[in-house]
N, C-alpha and C positions, 0 to 999 in steps of 0.2 A: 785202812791201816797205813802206817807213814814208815819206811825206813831208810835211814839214812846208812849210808856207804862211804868208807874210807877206803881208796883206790891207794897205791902206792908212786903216786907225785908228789908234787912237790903241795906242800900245804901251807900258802903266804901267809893266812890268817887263822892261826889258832884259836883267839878269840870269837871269830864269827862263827867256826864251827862248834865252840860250846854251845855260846848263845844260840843256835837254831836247833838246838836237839829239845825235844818238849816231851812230857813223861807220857806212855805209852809208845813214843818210837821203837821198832825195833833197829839195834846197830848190830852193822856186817861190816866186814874186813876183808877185805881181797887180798890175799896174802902181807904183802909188806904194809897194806894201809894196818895191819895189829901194831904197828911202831909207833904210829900217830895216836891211837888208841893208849898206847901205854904213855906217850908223852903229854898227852891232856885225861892222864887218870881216868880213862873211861873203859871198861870191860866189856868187850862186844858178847851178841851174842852167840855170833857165829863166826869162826874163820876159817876162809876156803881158800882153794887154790892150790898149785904143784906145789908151792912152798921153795919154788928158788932163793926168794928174799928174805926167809927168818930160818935159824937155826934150830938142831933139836931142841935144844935147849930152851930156845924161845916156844917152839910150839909144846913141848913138856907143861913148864910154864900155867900156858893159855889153859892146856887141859885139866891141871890143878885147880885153877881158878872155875872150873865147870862154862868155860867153854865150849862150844860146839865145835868139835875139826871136821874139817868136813874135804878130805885130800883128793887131788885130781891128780892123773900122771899128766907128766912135763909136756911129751908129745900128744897134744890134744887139739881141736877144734875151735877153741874159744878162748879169749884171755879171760883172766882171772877176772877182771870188772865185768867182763859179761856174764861171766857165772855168778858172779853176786848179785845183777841186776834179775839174772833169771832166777836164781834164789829167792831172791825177796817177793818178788811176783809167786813164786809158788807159794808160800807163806800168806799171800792173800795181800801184798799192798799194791796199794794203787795212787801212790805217790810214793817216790824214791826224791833224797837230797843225794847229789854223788861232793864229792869234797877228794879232792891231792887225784883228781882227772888228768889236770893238765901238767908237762913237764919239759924236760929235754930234748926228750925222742921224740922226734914229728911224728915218724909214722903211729907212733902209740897215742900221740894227743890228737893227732886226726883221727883215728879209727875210735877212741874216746869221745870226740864230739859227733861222731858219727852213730854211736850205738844208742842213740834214742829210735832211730827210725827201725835199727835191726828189726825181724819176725818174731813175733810174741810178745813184743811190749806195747803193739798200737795203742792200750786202753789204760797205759799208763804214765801218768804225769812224771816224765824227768826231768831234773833239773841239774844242771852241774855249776858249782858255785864255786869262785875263785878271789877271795877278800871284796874288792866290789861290784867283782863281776859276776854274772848269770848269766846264765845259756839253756836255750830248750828248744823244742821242736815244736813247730807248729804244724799244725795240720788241717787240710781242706774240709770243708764241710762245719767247723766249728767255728762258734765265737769265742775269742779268745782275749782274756783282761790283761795288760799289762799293769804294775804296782810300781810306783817309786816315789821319787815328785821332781817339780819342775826342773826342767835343767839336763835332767836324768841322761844318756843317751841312749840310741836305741836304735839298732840296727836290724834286718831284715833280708836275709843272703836265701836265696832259691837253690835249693838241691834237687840232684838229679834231673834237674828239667826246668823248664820255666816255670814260674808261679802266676796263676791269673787268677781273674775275677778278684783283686784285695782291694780291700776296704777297709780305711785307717778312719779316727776317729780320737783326738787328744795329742797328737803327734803334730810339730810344728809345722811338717810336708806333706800334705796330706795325699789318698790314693782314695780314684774313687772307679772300680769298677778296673783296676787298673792292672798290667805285667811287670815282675820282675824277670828280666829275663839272663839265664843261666849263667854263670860268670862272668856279668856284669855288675857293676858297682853301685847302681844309682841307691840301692838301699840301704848303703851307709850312711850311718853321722847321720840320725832323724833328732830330734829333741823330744822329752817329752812336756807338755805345755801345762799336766798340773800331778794330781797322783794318782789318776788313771789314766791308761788309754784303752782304746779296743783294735783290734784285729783279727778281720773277718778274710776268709780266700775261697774259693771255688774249685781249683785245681790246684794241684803240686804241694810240694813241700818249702816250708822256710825253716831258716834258723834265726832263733831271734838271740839276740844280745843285749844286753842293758848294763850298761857300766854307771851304778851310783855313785852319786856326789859323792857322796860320805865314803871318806877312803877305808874306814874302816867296815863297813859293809854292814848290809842292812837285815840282820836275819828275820822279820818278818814279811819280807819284799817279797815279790812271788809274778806268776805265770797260773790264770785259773779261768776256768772253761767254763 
């Protein structure tokens, strides 16, 4: 099962997040992403969160419409996007699209492109999508497809540690056997050379990036294992 999540950033591409919802999704709202939800007409099925970002009035509203509320107190352990992510995961998906991740707040768009790795989502495919950009986690021990085409870019930054043993394949710069190592840069700005690539590791974690030509963004583009 696939569900897609609207966080409460900022949302460049309204259109791309239509076009990637496909029937059978289930959609979640992490508090304020229900605003984006009402601005492209869409009725999630669930929305969570302390609810600092929407009014009674708005969450009234949502429960009218038979949405699920689903309230957390303010002082808690988790942002509202990690409770949607753990949400959906209980609900049985095992692919999430995240959309309005990124924003203002560093410290909120870093610990956003961060909570793929958190505990409990190892076995699940996230993706967080930003008009032509995508972001996800990779991980050691699997092969892993990249989707775009030529031109594409596509980046590969090592967390928490060095990344070893990768092995690119489709990618203008190729790695064979090779380290990225921890806050260094050589894995920026790769190309990709048609509309796959592969990417294999052994150790560590990466974060991959791919910013599509196509400024208006590619909703069946993807990241698949």
């Amino acid at each position: 099962m696939r569900a897609v999540i609207f966080a409460n950033g900022t949302l460049n591409d309204p259109r791309q997040s239509l076009a990637a919802i496909q029937a059978g999704d289930i959609v979640i709202a992490a508090d304020g992403g229900a605003r984006h939800c009402r601005a492209l007409e869409l009725t999630p099925a669930v929305v969570l969160g302390d609810f600092d970002s929407l009014s009674t009035e708005e969450l009234a509203q949502l429960e009218r419409e038979g949405v699920q509320v689903v309230r957390y107190p303010s002082r808690k352990d988790f942002t509202d996007l990690e409770l949607a992510l753990q949400h959906a995961v209980c609900l049985g998906a095992d692919e999430i699209l995240v959309f309005g991740a990124l924003g203002a707040r560093w410290d909120q768009t870093l610990a956003n492109l961060l909570l793929p790795a958190a505990p409990g989502l190892e076995q699940v495919c996230i993706r967080l999508l930003d008009g032509p950009q995508e972001i996800a986690l990779l991980r050691a021990g699997e092969a892993h497809t990249l989707s775009g085409q030529a031109g594409d870019t596509v980046s590969l930054i090592p967390l928490g540690g060095d990344a070893r043993g990768i092995t690119t394949a489709g990618l203008e710069y190729s790695l064979v056997d090779g380290t990225l190592y921890f806050g260094a840069t050589r894995g920026i700005s790769n190309v990709l050379l048609g509309e796959q690539a592969t990417v294999q590791l052994q150790d560590g974690l990466l974060l991959c990036t791919i910013i599509h030509k196509d400024k208006g963004g590619r909703p069946n583009f993807g990241l698949t294992e």
